[in-house]
The first five atom37 places (N, CA, C, CB, O) and aatype in JSON, in Angstrom:
{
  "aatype": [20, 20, 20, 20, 20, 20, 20, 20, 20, 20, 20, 20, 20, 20, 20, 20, 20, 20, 20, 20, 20, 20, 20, 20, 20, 20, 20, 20, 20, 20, 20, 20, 20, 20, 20, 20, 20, 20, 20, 20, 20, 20, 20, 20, 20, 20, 20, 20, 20, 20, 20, 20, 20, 20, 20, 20, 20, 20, 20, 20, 20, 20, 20, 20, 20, 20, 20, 20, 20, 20, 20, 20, 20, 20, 20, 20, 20, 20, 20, 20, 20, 20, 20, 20, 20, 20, 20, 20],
  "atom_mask": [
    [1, 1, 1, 1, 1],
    [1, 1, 1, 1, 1],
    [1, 1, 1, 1, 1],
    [1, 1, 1, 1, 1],
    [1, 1, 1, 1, 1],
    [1, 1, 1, 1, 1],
    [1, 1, 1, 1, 1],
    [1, 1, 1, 1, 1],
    [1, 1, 1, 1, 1],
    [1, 1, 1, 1, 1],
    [1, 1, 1, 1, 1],
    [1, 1, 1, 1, 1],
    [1, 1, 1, 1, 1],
    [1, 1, 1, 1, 1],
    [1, 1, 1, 1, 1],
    [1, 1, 1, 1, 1],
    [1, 1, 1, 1, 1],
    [1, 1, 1, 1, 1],
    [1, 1, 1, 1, 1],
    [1, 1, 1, 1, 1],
    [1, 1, 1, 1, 1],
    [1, 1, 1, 1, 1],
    [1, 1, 1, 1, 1],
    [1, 1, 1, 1, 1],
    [1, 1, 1, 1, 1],
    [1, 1, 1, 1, 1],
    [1, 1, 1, 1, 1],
    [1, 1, 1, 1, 1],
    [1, 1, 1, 1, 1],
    [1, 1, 1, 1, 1],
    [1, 1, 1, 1, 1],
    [1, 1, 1, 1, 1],
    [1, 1, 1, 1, 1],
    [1, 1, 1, 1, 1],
    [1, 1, 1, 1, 1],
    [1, 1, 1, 1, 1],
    [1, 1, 1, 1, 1],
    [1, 1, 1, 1, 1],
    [1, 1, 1, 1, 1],
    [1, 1, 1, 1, 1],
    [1, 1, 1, 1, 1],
    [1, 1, 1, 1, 1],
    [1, 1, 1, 1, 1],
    [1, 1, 1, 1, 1],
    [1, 1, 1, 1, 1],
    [1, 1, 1, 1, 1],
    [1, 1, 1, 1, 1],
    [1, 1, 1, 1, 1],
    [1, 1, 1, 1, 1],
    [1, 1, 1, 1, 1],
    [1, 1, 1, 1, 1],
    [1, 1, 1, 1, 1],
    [1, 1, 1, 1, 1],
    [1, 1, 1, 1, 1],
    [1, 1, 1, 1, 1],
    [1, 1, 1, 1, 1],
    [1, 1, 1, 1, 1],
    [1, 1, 1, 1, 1],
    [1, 1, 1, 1, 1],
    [1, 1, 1, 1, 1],
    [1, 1, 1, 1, 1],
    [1, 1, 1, 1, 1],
    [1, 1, 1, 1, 1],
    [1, 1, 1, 1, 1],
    [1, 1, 1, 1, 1],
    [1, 1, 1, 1, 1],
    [1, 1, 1, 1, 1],
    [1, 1, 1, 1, 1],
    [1, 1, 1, 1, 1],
    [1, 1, 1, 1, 1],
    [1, 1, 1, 1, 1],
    [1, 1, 1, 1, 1],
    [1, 1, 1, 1, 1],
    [1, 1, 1, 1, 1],
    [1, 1, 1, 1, 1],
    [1, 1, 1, 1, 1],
    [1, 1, 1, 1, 1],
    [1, 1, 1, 1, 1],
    [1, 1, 1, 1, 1],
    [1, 1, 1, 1, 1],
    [1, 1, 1, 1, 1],
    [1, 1, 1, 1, 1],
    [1, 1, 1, 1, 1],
    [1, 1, 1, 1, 1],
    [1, 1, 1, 1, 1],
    [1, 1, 1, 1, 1],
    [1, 1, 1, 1, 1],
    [1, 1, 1, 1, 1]
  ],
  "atom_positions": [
    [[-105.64, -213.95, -116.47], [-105.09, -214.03, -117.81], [-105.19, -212.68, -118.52], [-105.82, -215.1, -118.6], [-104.3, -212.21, -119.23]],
    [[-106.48, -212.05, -118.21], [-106.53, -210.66, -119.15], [-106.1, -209.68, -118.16], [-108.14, -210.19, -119.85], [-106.94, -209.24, -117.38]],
    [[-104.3, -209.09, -118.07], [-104.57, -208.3, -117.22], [-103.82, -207.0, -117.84], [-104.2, -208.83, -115.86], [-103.11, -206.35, -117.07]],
    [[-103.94, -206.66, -118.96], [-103.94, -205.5, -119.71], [-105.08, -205.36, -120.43], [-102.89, -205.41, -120.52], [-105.87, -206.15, -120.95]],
    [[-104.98, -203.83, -120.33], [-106.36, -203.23, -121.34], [-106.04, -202.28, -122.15], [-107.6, -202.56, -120.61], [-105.34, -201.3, -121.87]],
    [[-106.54, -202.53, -123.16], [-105.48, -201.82, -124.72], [-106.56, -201.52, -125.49], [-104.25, -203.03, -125.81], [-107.38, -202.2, -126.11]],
    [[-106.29, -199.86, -125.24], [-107.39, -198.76, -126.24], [-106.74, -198.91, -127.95], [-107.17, -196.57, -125.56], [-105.62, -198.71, -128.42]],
    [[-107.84, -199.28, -128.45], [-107.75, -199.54, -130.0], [-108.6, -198.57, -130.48], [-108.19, -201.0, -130.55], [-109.82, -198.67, -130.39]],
    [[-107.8, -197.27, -131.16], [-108.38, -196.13, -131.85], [-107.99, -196.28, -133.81], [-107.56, -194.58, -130.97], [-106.82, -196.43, -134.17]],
    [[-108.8, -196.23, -134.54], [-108.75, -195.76, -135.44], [-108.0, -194.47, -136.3], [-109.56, -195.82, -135.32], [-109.01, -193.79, -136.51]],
    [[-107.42, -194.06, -136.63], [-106.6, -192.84, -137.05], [-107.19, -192.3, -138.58], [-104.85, -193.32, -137.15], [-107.06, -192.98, -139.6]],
    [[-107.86, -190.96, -138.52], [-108.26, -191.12, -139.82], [-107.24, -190.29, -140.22], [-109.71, -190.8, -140.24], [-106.27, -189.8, -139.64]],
    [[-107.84, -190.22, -141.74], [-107.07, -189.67, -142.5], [-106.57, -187.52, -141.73], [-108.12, -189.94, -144.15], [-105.55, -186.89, -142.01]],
    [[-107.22, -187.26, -141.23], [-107.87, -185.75, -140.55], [-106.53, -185.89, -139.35], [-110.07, -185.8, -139.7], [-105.82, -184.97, -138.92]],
    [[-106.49, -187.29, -139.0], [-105.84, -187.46, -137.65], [-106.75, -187.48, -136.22], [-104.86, -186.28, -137.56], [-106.32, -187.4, -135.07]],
    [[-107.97, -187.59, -136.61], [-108.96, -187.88, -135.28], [-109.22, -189.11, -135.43], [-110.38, -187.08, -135.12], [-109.54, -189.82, -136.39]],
    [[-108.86, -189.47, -133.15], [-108.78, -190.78, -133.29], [-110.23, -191.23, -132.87], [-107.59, -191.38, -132.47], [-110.84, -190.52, -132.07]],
    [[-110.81, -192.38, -133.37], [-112.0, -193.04, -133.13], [-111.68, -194.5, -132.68], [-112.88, -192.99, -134.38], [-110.79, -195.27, -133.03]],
    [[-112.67, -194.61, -131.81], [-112.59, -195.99, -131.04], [-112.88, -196.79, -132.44], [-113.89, -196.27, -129.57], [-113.45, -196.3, -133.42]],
    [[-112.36, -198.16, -132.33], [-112.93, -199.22, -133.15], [-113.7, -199.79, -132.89], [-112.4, -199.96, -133.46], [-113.67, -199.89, -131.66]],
    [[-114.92, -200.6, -133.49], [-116.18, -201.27, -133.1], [-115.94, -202.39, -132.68], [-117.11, -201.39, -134.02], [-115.27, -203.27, -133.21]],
    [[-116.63, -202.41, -131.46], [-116.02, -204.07, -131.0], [-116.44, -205.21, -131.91], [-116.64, -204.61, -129.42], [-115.8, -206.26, -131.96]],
    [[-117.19, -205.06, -132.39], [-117.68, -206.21, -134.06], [-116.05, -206.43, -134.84], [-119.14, -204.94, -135.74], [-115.56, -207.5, -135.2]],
    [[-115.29, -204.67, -134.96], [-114.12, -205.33, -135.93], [-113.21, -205.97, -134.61], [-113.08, -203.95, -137.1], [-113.21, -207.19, -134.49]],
    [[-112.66, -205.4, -133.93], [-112.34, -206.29, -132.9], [-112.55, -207.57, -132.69], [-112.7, -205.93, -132.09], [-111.65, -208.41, -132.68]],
    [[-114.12, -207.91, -132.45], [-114.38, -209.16, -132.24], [-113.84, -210.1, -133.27], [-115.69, -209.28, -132.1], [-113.18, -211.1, -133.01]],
    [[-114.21, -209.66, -134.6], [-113.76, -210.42, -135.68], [-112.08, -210.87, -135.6], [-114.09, -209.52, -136.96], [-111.63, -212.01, -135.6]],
    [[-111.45, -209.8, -135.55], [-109.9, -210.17, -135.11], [-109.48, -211.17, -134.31], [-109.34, -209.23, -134.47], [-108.47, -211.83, -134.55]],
    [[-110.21, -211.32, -133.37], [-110.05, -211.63, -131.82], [-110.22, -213.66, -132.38], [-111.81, -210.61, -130.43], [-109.54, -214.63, -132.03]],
    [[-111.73, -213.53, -133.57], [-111.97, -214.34, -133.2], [-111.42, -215.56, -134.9], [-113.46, -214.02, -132.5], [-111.5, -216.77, -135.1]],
    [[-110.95, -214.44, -135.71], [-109.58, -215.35, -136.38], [-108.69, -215.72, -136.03], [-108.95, -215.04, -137.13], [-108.17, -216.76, -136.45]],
    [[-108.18, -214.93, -135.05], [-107.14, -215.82, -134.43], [-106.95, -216.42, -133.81], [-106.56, -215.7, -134.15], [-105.82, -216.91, -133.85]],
    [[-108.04, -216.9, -132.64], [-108.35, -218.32, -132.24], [-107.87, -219.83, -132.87], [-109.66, -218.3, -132.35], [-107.64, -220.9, -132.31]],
    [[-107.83, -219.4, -134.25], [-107.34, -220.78, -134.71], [-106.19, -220.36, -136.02], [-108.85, -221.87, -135.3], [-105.89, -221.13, -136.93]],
    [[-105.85, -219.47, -135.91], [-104.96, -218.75, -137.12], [-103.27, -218.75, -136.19], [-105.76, -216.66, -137.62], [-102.32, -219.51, -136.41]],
    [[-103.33, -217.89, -135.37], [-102.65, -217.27, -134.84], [-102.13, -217.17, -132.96], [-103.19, -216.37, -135.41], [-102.07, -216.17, -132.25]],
    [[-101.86, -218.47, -132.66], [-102.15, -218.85, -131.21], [-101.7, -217.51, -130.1], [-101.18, -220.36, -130.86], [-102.26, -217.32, -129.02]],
    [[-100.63, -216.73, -130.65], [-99.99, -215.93, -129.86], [-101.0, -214.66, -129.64], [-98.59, -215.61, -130.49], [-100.75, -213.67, -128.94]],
    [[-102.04, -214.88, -130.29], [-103.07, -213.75, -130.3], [-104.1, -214.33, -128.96], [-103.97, -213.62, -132.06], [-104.67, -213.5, -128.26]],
    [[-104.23, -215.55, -128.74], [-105.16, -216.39, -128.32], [-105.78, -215.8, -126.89], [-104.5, -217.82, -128.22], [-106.97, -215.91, -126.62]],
    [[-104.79, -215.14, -126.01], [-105.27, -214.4, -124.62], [-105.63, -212.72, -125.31], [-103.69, -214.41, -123.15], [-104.8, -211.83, -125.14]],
    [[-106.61, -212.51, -125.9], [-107.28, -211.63, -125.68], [-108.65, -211.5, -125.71], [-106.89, -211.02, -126.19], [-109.1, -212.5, -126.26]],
    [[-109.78, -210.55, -125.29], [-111.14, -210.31, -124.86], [-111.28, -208.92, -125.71], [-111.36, -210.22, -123.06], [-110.55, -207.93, -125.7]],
    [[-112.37, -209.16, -126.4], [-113.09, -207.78, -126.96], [-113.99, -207.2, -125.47], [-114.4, -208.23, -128.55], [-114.24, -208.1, -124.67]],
    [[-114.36, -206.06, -125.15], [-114.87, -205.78, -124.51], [-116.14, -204.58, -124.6], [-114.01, -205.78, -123.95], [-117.28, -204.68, -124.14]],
    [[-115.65, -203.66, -125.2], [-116.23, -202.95, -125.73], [-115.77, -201.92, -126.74], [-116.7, -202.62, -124.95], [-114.55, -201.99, -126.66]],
    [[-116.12, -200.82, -127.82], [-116.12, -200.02, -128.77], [-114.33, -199.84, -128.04], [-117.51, -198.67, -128.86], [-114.19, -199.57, -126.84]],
    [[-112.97, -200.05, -129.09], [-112.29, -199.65, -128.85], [-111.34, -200.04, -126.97], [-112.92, -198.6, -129.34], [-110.48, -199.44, -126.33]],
    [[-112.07, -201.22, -126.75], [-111.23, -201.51, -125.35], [-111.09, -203.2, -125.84], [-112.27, -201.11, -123.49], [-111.98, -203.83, -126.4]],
    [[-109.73, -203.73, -125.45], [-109.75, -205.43, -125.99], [-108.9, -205.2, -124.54], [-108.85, -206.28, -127.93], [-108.36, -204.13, -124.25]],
    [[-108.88, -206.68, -123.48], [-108.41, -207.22, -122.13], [-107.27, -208.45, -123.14], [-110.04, -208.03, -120.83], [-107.69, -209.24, -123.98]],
    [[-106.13, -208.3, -122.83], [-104.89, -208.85, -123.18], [-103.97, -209.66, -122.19], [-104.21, -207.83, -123.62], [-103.56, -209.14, -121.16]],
    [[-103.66, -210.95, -122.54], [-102.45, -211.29, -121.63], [-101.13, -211.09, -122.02], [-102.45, -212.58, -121.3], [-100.7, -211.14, -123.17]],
    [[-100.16, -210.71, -120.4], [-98.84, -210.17, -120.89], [-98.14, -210.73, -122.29], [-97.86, -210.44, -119.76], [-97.28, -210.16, -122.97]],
    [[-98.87, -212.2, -122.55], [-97.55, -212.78, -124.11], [-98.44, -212.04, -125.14], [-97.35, -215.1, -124.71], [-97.78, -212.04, -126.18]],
    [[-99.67, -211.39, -125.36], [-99.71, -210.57, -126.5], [-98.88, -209.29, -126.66], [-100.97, -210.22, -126.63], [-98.94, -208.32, -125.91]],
    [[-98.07, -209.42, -127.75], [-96.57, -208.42, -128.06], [-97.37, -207.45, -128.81], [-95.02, -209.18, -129.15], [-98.03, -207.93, -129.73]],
    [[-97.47, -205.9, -128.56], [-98.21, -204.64, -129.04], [-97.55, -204.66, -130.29], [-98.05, -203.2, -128.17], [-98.3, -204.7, -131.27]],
    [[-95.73, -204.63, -130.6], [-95.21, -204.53, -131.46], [-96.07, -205.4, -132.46], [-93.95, -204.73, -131.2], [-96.23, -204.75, -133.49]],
    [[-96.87, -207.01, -132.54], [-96.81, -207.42, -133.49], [-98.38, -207.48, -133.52], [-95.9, -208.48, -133.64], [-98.87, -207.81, -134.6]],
    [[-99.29, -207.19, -132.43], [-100.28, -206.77, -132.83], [-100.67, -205.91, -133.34], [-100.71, -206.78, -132.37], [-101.49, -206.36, -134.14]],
    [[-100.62, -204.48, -133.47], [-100.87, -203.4, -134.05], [-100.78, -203.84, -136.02], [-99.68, -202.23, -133.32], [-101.75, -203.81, -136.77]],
    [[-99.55, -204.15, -136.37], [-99.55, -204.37, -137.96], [-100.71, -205.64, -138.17], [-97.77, -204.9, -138.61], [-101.41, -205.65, -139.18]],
    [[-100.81, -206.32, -137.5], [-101.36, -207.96, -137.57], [-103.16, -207.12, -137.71], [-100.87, -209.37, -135.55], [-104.0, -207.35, -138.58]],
    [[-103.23, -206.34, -136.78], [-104.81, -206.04, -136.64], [-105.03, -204.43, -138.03], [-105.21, -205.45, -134.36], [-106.12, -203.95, -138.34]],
    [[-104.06, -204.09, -138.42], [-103.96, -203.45, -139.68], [-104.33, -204.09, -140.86], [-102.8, -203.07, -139.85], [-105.18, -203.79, -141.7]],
    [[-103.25, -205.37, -140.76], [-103.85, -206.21, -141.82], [-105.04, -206.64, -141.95], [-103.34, -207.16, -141.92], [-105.64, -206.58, -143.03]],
    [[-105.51, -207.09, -140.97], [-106.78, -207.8, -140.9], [-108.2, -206.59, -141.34], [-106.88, -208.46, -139.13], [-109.14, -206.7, -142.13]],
    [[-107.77, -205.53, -140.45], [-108.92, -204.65, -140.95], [-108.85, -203.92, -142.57], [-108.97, -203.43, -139.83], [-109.76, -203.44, -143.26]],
    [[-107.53, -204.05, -142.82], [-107.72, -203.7, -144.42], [-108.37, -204.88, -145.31], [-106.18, -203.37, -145.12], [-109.31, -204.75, -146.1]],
    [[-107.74, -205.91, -145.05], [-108.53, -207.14, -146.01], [-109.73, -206.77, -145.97], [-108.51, -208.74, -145.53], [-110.21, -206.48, -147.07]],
    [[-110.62, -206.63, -144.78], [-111.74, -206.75, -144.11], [-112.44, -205.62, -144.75], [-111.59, -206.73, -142.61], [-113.66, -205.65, -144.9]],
    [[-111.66, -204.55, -145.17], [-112.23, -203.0, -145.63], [-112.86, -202.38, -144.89], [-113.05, -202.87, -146.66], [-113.94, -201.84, -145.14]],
    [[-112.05, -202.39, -143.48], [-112.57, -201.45, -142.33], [-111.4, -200.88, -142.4], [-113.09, -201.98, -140.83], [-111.9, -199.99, -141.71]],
    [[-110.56, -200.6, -142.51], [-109.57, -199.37, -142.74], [-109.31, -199.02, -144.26], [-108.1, -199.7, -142.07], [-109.12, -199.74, -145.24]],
    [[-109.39, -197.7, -144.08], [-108.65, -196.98, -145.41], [-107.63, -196.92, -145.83], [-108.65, -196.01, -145.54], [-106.94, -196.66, -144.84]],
    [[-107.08, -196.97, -146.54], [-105.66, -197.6, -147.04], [-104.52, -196.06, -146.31], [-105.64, -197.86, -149.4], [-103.4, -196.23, -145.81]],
    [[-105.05, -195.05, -146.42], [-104.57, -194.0, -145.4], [-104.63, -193.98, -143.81], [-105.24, -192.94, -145.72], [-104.14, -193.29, -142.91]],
    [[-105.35, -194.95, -143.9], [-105.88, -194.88, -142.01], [-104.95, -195.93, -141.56], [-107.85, -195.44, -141.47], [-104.68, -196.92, -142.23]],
    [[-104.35, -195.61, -140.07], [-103.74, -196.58, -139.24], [-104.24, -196.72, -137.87], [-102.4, -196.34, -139.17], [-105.17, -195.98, -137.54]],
    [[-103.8, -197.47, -137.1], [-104.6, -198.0, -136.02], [-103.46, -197.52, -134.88], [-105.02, -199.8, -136.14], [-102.28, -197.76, -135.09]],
    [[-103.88, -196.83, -133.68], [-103.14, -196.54, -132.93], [-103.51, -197.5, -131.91], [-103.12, -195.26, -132.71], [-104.7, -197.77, -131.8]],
    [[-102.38, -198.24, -130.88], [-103.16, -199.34, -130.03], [-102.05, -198.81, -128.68], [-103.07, -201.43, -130.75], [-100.88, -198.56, -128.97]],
    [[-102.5, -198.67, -127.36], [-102.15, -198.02, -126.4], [-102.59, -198.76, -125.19], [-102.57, -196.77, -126.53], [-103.79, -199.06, -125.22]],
    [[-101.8, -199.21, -123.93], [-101.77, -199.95, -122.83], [-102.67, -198.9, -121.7], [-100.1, -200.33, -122.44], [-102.11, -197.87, -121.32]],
    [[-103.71, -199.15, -121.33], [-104.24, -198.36, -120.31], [-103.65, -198.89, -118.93], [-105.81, -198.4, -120.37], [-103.27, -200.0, -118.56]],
    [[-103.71, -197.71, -118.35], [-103.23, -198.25, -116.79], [-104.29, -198.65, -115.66], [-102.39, -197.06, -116.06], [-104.87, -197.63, -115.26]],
    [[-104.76, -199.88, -114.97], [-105.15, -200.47, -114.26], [-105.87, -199.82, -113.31], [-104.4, -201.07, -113.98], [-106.39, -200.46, -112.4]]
  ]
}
């Protein structure tokens, strides 16, 4: 089921990218368990690495996990989240 792995960096304001904490991750991961079913195949793993199945769409994760970390006030209203498919 998890057979992508998708580096989740932070973007600051400077433009240096930082891994995200798997805590905000986890938190994401684990609202949408019952929020958001199309989110439902993914794994936090560690600082900045989440394990994904092919129906999680990057296009609509990336804004979805923006939102969440701004509510949350882990992103700066300048900061965006860069999210990137590692290769196997």
């Amino acid at each position: 089921m998890f057979l992508r792995r998708l580096r989740i960096d932070r973007i600051t304001t400077q433009g240096d990218p930082i891994p995200c904490p798997i805590a905000w991750i986890d938190n994401f991961a684990m609202r949408n368990f019952t929020n958001d079913a199309i989110f439902d195949d993914t794994l936090p793993v560690a600082d900045g690495l989440l394990e994904a199945g092919f129906r999680v769409p990057l296009d609509r994760l990336t804004p979805a996990m923006e939102d969440w970390f701004r509510r949350k006030g882990y992103l700066a209203p300048a900061e965006t989240l860069r999210i990137e498919e590692l290769p196997r």
